[in-house]
N, C-alpha and C positions, 0 to 999 in steps of 0.2 A: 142577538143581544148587544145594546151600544157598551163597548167600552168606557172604563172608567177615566174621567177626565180629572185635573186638579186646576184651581184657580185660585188666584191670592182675594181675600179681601182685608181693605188697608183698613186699619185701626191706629189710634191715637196718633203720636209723631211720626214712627216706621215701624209697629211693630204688622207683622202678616198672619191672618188666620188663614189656615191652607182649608178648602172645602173640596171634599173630594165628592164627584155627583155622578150615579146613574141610574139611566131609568126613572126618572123622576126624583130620586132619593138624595139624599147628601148626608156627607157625616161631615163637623167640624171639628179641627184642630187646633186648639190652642184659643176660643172664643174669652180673649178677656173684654171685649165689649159687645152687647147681646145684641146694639142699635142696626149697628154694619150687617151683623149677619142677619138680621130679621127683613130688612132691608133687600137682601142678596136672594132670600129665601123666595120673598115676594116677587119680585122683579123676575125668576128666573123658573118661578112657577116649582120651585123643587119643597119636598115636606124632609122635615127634619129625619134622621135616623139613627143619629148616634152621637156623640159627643167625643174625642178622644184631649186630656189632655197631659204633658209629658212633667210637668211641677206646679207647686201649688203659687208663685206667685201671682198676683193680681191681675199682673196685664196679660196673663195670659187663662185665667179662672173666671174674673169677675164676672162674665157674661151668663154664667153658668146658669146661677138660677131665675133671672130672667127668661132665657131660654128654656128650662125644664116650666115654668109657670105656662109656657104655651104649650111643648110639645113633652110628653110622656117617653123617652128616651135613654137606653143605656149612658153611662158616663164613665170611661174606660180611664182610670188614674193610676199614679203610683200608688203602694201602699203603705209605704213609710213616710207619706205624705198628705196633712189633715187639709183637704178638696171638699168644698161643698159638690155635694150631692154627685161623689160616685155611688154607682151599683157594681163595679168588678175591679175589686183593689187587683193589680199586677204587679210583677215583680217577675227578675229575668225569668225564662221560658215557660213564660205564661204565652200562650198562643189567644188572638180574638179574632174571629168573623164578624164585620161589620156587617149590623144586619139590612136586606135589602139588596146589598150591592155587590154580594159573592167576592170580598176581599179582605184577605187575611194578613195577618200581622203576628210578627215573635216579637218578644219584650226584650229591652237589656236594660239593664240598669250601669244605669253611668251618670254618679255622683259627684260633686263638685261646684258646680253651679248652687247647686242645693244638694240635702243629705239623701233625696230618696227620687233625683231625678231619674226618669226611663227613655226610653224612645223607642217609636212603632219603626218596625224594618218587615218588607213583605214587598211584593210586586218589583222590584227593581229601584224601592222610592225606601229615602229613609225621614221619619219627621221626629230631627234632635231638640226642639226646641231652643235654650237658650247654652245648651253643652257647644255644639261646633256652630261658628258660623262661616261662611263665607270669606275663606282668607283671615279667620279668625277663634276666637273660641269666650266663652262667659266668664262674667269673671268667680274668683273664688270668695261668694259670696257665705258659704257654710262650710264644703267641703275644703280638703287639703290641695296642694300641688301635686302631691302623689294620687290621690284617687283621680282625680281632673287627668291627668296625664295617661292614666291607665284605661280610662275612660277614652279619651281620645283616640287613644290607641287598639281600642276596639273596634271603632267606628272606624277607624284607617283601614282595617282587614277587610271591611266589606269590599265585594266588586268594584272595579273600575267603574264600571258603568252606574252604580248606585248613584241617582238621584238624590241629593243633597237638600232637604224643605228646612229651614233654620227658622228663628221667629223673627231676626228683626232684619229689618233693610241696612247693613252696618258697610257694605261688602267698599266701599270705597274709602272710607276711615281705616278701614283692617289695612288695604292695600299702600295705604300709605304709610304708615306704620312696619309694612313687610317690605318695603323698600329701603328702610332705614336698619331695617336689621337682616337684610340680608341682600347688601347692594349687589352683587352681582349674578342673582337669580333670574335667568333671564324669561321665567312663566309668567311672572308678575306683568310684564310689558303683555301680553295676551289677554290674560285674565282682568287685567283693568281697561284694555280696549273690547271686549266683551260686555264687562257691566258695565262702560259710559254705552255704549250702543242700545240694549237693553233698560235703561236710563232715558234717554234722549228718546225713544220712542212711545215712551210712558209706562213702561213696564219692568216688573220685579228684574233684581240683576238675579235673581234663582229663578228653577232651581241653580247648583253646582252640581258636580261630578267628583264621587271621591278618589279618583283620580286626577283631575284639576287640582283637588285639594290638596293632594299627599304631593303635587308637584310646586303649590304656590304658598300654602299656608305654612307660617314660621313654626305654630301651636304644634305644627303634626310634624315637624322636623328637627326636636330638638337635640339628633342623636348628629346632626350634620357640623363637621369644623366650622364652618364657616362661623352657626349658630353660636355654635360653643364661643366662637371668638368675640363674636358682638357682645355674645351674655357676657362675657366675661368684663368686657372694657365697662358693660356700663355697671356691673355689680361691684368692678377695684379690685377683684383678684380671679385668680384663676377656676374656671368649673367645667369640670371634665361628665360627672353624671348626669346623664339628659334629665332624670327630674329637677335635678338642680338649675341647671338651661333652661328648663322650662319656666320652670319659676321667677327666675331670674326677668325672663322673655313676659312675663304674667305680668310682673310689678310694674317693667319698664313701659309695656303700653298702659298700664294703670294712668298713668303720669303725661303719657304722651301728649305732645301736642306737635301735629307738623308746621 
């Protein structure tokens, strides 16, 4: 039996629908535009089998019922989150077998981004959607700094070796922005000659590694002096509690510009 493969397909400016295929079969993750993936489907001879997505915004939904108008398909969503056309609301340790392709998945919930975001973790692979990205993290479009933060911070426990699938292609804006708040991190100089390389070749700078991550990304380090000392200068006084760091570290790339 071939193994299962993942592949990006690009949608709108840089967001990425991860498609995972085998055996003829594919499930999509995150399809907010239906064209891409009907397209990918054709081209690559694979029939749909599952849908998975991690929150309900647009650029990551919209594709949905397009695609169910062709193919008759589970649609694995949060549950605290109103998604056209799931069939298996989730929420943390909900466990799902994508069917077709013998691979499974736990739920977590990790809120922030939005109030009922999740993410699939199984195989070695994690797909956070728009919670961590690459040398980054979403911003706090519903949730708090503390749920984000806690969140974060779950995704940081998984293995080193965990595979990092994020939605958008952000990984060289995050890196610059993580050089100005943490100038003397020396992972940053790696992980940015990594994604130009991966770039430059025509391909996604992911997946990462959440251990890349916990060594580059400022989001998953807010318990570090250094951090604390950047939050600090640019908030005007002093912050010692890492959700407060974090937040601080939230607002200042709000604003950023290098």
């Amino acid at each position: 039996m071939n193994a299962t493969t993942i592949s990006a397909i690009r949608a709108f400016t840089d967001n990425y629908i991860w498609c995972l295929r085998r055996n003829g079969h594919a499930a999509v993750v995150d399809p907010g535009d239906a064209e891409p993936v009907l397209r990918y489907l054709r081209t690559e001879n694979l029939k749909l089998a599952a849908i998975l997505n991690t929150h309900h915004h647009s650029d990551h939904v919209g594709g949905n019922a397009l695609l169910l108008a062709q193919y008759s398909v589970p649609v694995f969503g949060p549950a605290a989150e109103p998604i056209p056309g799931v069939t298996d609301a989730l929420a943390e340790g909900d466990r799902i077998v994508v069917p077709g392709m013998d691979m499974q998945f736990r739920v977590l919930d990790i809120p922030g981004h939005t109030r009922g975001h999740i993410a699939f973790v199984g195989d070695g692979v994690l797909f956070c959607g728009d919670t961590l990205f690459s040398c980054g993290c979403g911003r706090l479009f519903e949730g708090t700094a503390a749920q984000m933060h806690a969140s974060l911070a779950k995704l940081a426990s998984l293995p080193d070796d965990t595979r990092v699938y994020c939605g958008h292609e952000y990984t060289l804006s995050n890196i610059r922005f993580a050089k100005a708040a943490e100038r003397g991190n020396s992972a940053l100089a790696a992980h940015e000659a990594s994604a130009r390389a991966s770039l430059d070749r025509g391909e996604p700078s992911l997946p990462s590694t959440m251990a890349a991550e916990r060594a580059a990304n400022p989001f998953l380090r807010s318990h570090f002096p250094a951090l604390a000392e950047a939050a600090s200068r640019f908030a005007g006084h002093p912050l010692e509690d890492p959700v407060e760091v974090f937040a601080a570290l939230r607002k200042w790339k709000d604003g950023f510009r290098s």
